[in-house]
VOGU-3710 file (C-alpha; in Angstrom, 3 decimals, decimal comma):
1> xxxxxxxxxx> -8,262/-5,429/15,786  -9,996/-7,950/18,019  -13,185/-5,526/17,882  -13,168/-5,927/13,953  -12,954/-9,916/14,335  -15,439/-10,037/17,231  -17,846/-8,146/14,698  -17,097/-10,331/11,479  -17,525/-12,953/13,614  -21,316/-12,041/14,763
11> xxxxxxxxxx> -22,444/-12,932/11,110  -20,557/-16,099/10,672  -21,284/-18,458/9,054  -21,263/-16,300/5,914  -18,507/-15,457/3,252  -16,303/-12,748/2,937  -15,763/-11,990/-0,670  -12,311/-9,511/-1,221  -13,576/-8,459/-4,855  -14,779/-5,183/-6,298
21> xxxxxxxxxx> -12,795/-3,264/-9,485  -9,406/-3,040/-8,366  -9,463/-6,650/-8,096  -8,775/-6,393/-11,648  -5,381/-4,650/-11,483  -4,406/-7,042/-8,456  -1,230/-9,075/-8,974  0,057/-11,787/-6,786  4,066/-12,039/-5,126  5,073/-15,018/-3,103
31> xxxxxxxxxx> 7,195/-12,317/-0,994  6,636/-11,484/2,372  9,138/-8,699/3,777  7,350/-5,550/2,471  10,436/-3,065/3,860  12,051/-5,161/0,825  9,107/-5,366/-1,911  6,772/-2,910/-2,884  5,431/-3,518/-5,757  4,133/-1,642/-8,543
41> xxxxxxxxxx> 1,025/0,098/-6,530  -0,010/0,281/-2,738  -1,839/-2,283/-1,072  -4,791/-0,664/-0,468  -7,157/-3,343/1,080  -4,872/-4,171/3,615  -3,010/-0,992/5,023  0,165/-3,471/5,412  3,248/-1,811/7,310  7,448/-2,314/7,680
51> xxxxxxxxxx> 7,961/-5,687/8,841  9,652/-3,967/11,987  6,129/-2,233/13,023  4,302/-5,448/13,145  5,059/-8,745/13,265  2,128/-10,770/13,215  -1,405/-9,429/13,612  -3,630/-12,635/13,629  -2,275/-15,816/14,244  -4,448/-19,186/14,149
61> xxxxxxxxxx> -3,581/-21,761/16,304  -5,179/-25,059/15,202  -4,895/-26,330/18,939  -5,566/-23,323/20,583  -7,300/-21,194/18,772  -7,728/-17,877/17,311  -5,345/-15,320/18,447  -5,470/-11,788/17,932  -2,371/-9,560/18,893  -2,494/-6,876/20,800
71> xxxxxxxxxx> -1,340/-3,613/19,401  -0,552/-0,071/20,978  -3,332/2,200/20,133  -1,040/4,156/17,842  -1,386/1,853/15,854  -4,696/2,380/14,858  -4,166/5,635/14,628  -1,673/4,799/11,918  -4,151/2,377/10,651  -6,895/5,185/10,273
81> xxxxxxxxxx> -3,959/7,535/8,697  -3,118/5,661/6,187  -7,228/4,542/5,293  -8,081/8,065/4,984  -4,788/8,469/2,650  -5,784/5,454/0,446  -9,330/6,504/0,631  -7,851/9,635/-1,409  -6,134/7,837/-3,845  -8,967/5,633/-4,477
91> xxxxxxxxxx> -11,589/8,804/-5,197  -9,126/9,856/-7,829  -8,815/7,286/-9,455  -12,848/6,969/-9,157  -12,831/10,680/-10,788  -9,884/10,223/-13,750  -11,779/6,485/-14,492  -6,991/5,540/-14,361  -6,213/3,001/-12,554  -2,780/1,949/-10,754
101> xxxxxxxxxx> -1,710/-1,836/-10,691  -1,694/-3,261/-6,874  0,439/-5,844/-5,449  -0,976/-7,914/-2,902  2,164/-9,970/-1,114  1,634/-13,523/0,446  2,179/-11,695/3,730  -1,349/-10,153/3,016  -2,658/-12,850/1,450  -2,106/-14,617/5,057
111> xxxxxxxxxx> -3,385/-12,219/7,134  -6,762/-11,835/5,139  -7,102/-15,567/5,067  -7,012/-15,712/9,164  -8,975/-13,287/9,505  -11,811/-14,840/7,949  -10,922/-18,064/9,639  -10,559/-16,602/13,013  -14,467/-15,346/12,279  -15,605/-18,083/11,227
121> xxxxxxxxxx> -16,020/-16,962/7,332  -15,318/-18,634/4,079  -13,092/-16,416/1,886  -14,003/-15,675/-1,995  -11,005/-14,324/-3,582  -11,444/-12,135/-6,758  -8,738/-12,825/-9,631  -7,579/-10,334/-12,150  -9,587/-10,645/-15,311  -7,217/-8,171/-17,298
131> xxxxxxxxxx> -4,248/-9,355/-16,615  -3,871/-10,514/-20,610  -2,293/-11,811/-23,691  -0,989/-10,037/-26,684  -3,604/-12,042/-28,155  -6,576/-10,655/-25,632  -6,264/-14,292/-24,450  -6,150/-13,938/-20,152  -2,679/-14,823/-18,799  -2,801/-16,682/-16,470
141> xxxxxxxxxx> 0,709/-16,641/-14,553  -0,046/-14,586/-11,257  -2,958/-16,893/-10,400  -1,690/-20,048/-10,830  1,501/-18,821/-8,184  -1,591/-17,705/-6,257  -3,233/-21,026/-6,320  0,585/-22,662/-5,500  0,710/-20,707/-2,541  -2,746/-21,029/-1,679
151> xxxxxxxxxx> -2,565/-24,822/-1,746  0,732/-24,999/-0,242  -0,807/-23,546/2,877  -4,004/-25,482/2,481  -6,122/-22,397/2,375  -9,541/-22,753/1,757  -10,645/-20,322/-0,716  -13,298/-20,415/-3,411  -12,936/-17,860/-6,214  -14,308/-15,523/-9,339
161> xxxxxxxxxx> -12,149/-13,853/-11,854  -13,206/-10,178/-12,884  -15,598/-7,224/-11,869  -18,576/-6,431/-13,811  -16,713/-7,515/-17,130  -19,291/-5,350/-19,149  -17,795/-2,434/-18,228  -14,624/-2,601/-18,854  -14,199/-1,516/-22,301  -15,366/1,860/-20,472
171> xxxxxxxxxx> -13,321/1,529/-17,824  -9,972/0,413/-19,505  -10,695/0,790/-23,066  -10,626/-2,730/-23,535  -13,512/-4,701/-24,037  -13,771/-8,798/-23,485  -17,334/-10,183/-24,811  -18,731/-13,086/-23,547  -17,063/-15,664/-25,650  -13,584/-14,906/-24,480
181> xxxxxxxxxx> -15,120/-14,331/-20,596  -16,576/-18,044/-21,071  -12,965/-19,213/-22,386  -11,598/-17,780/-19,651  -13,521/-18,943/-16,712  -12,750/-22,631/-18,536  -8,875/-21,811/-18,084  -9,643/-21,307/-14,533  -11,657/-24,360/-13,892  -8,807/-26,553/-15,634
191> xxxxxxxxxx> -6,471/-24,469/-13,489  -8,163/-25,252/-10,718  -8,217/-28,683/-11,638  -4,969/-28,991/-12,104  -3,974/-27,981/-8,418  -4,784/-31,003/-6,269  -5,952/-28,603/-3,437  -8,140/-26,910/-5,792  -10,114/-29,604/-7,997  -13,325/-29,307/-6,237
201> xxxxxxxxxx> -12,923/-25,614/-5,441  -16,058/-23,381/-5,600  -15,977/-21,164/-8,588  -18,522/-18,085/-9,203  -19,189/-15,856/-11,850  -19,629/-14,044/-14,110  -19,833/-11,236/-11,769  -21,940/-9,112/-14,358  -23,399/-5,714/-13,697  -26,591/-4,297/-13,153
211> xxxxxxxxxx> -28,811/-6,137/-15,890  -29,437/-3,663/-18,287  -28,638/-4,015/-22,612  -24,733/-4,919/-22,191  -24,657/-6,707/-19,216  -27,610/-9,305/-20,193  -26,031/-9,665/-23,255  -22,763/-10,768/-22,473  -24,344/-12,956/-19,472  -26,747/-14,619/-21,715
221> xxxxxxxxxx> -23,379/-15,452/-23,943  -21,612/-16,605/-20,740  -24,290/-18,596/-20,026  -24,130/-20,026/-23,334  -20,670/-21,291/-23,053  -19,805/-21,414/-19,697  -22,738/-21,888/-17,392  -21,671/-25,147/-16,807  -18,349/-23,971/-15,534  -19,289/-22,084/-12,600
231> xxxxxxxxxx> -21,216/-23,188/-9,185  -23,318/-20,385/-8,994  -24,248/-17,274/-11,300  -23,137/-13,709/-9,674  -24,202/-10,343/-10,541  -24,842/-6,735/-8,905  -27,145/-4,436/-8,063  -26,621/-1,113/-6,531  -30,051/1,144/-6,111  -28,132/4,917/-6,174
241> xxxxxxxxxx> -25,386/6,740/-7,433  -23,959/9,283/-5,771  -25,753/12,124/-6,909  -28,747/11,596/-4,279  -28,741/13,969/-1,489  -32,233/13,453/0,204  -32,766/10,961/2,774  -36,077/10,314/1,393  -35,488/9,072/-1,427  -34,296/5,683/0,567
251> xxxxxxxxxx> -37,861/5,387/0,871  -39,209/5,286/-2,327  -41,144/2,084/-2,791  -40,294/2,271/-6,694  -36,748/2,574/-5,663  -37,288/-0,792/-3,400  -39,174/-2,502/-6,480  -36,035/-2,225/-9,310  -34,582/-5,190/-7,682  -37,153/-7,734/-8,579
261> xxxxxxxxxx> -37,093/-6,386/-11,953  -33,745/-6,918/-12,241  -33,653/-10,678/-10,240  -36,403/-11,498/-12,843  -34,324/-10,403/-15,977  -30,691/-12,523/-14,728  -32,949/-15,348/-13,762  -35,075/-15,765/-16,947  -31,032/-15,959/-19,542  -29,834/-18,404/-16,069
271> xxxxxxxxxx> -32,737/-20,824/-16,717  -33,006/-20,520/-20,402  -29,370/-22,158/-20,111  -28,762/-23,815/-17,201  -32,189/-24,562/-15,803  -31,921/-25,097/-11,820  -28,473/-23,327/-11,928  -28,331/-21,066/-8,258  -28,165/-17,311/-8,551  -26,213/-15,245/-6,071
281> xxxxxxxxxx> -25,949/-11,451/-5,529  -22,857/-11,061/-5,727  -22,455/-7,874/-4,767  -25,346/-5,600/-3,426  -25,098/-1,398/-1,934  -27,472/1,263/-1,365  -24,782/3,265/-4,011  -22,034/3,004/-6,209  -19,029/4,923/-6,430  -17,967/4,579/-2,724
291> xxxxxxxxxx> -21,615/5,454/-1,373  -22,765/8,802/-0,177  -21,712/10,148/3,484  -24,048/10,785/5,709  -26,997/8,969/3,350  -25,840/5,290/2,858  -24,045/4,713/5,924  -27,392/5,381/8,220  -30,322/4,803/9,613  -32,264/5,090/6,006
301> xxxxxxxxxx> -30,375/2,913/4,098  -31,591/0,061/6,050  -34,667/0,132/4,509  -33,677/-0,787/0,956  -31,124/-3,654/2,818  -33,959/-5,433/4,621  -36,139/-5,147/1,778  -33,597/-6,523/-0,277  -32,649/-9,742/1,693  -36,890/-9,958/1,655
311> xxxxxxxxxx> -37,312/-9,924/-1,342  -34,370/-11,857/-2,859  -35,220/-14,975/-0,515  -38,798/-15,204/-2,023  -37,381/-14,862/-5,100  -35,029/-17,957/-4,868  -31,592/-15,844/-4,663  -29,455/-18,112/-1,959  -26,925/-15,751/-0,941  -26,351/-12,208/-0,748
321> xxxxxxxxxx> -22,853/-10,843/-0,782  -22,897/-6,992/1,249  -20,761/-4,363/0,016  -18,820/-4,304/2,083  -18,325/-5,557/5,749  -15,321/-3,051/5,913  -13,689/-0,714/3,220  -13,371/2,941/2,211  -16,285/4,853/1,269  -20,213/5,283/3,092
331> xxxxxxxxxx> -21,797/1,601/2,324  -20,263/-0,874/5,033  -21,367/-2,363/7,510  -18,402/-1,054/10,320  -16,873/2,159/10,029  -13,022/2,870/9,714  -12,969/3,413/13,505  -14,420/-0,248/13,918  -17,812/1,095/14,956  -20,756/-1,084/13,770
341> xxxxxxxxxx> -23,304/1,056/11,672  -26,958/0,497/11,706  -26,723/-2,300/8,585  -24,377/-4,368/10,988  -27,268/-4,592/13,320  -29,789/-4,885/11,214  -27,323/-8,242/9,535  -26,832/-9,144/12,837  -30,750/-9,389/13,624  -31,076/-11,349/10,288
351> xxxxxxxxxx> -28,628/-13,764/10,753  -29,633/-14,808/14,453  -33,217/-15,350/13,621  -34,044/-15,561/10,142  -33,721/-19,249/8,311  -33,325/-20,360/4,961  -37,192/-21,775/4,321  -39,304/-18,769/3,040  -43,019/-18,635/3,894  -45,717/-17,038/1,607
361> xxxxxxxxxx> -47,478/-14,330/3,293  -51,039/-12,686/3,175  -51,827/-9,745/4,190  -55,866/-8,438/4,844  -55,778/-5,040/3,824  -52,995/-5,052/1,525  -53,932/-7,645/-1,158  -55,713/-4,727/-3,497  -56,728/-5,260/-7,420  -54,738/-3,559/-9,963
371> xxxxxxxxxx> -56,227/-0,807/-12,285  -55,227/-0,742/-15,804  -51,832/1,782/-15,860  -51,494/1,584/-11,983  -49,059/-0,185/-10,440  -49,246/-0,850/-6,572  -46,205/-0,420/-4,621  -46,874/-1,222/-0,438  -44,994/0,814/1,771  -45,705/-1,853/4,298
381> xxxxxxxxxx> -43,588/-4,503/3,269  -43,419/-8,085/5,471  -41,786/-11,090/4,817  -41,537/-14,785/6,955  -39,343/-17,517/7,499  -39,087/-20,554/9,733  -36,533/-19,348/12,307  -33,097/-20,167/12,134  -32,082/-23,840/13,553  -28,684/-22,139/14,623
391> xxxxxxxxxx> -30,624/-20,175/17,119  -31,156/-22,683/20,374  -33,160/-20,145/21,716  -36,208/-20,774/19,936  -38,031/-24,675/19,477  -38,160/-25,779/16,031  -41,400/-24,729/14,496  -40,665/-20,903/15,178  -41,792/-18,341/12,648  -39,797/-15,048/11,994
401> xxxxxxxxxx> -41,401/-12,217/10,672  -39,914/-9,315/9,411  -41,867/-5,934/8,660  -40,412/-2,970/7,196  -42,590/0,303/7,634  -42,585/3,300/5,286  -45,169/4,800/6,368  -44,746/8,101/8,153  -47,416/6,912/10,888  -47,502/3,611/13,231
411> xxxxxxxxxx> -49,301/0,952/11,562  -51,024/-1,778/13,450  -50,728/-5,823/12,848  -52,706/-8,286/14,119  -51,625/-12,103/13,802  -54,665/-14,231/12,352  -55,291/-18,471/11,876  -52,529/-20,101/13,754  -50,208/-17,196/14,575  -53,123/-15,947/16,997
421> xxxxxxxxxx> -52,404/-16,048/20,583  -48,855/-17,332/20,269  -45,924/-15,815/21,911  -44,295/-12,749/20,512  -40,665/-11,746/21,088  -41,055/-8,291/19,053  -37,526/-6,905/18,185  -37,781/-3,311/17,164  -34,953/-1,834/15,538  -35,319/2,201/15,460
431> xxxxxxxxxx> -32,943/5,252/14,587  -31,162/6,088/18,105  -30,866/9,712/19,132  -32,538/12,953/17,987  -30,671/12,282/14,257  -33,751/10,586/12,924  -33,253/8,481/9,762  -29,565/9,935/9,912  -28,994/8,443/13,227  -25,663/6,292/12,879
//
């Protein structure tokens, strides 16, 4: 879809990370004619069809470009078929916590790869964590034909291995603690290593859960052995599950809060072992479990996204990694008929204007005292940064401000000091229609 490209490509540069849980059942064939190999499970990421239905969908031409075919509409709406079959599939397995084995085939492997390089996007590929031994020990056979291949075609690609490793002995019944995790992310860096291609390839991890008991142990153990190992430290955070039906409780300024809690706890085991070491979110959603329709995917949710990019900039976080740009479920960014939802615009706001240097802010009127047993949470929430030095369309020197606005009333701000009297390009991003905070 040249729509879906056009979009990704709004919010380049950034990365496009193909990770999540079933990354962990994924399984690499250097085979390309899929009327001839199917594999063990579906592809579900990449809805791929008989050779004989398409041919090519994005070529990349190094002299001429990016190319995007043009299909009949049919097939999109065979595209949109088969999503809504897969997106099935994928609740049931949610549901019976089983899991089929996928297959994803070079010919996939290609078309993923230009499509982030037709949108200007640096691809993260997740490897499977338990694909393994007799011996627990992970095998390793699948990804290094994965790096071959990769290599071959001179595909750049940083990677992880795994999904929030401290859940899998819930997930699969099979637990790996942070000792083997840290031997494993070793085998991958001497893989890597070991493929000319590859030896300076990024590689993140672990790719730990929300911080709580578990998952802080077995990162502080990572840490421990392996913090060398990787580039940058991952983890997630999701604010919901799926059991939230009110639209109000996107509001909730304590809901907003639990992410500093939880930057603070990953950051204090990073820096007790690898002081200086950057710390990504590695994977960040209003929800788990596929979101919640209606809720996730609107207007609301875009309160707890702009907070979080806020507040995980002034908090030293680097990068933020969405879930997802595009996927099954109620938490991406563009909707499975290529649609952008109000997060895309919101990302696409952010990206055009807001820069990487973070200014401290104060705020007359907001900077009250604590009282012993009260905590103060502001549901006026703003945030600055120099402007972006992508954006031409602003001198260097430019200040962004962002303000986010719980309040059920219009609230007033007046620039002070230096900010008085300059010019003011106000974007204001509101709920279109007569859906309100539901608005899509």
């Amino acid at each position: 879809s040249k729509r879906l490209v056009t979009l990704a490509r709004g919010l380049s540069p950034a990365f496009l990370r193909f990770g999540g849980k079933r990354t962990d059942f994924l399984q690499f064939n250097n085979q390309k004619n899929l009327a001839k190999f199917r594999g063990p499970g579906p592809d579900y990421y990449l809805k791929n069809y008989e050779d004989d239905i398409v041919r090519s969908d994005i070529a990349l031409d190094k002299q001429k470009g990016c190319k995007v075919a043009n299909h009949p509409d049919i097939m999109l709406e065979l595209q949109r078929e088969k999503a809504a079959t897969t997106q099935l599939v994928l609740l049931k397995e949610q549901l019976s916590n089983i899991y089929s084995n996928i297959t994803i085939t070079a010919r996939s492997l290609d078309k993923l790869y230009n499509f982030a390089d037709c949108a200007g996007l640096h691809l993260i590929l997740g490897l499977n964590a338990l694909h393994r031994n007799p011996d627990n020990s992970w095998n390793t056979s699948s990804t290094l034909s994965l790096l071959k291949y990769g290599a071959g075609k001179k595909y750049n690609i940083s990677w992880e291995l795994g999904n929030e490793p401290n859940a899998y002995r819930s997930m699969v019944g099979r637990a790996v603690n942070s000792t083997q995790l840290a031997q494993d992310y070793t085998k991958l860096r001497t893989l890597l290593q070991s493929v000319r291609y590859y030896h300076r390839a990024h590689l993140y991890g672990p790719n730990a859960g929300r911080p709580r008991k578990n998952a802080i142990l077995l990162l502080d153990g990572f840490m421990k052995n392996a913090g060398s190992v990787v580039d940058a430290v991952t983890w997630q955070h999701y604010y919901m599950d799926g059991r939230v039906n009110k639209v109000e409780d996107f509001l909730k300024t304590r809901l907003l809060d639990t992410l500093t809690e939880q930057i603070t706890k990953v950051t204090k085991v990073v820096n007790t072992h690898t002081p200086g070491k950057k710390v990504w979110l590695g994977g960040l959603g209003p929800a788990w479990a596929g979101g919640i329709s209606n809720l996730s995917d609107t207007y609301a949710a875009g309160f707890l996204w702009v907070n979080t990019l806020g507040m995980a900039a002034m908090q030293g976080i680097d990068v933020v990694l969405r879930h997802s740009f595009f996927d099954y479920g109620y938490t991406h960014l563009v909707d499975q008929h290529f649609n952008p939802l109000p997060d895309y615009w919101f990302s696409l706001v952010f990206k055009r204007l807001v820069g990487p240097r973070v200014l401290a802010v104060r705020v007359a009127g907001l900077q009250r005292k604590p009282q012993p047993g009260r905590v103060i949470r502001d549901k006026l929430r703003i945030y600055a940064h120099c402007t972006s030095y992508y954006n031409h369309n602003y001198v260097r020197g430019s200040i962004t401000i962002y303000i986010i606005n719980l309040h059920r009333s219009r609230k007033k701000i007046k620039l002070a000091g230096t900010l008085r009297n300059n010019t003011v390009h106000q974007y204001l991003l509101q709920p279109y229609g007569t859906d309100g905070l539901r608005a899509k």
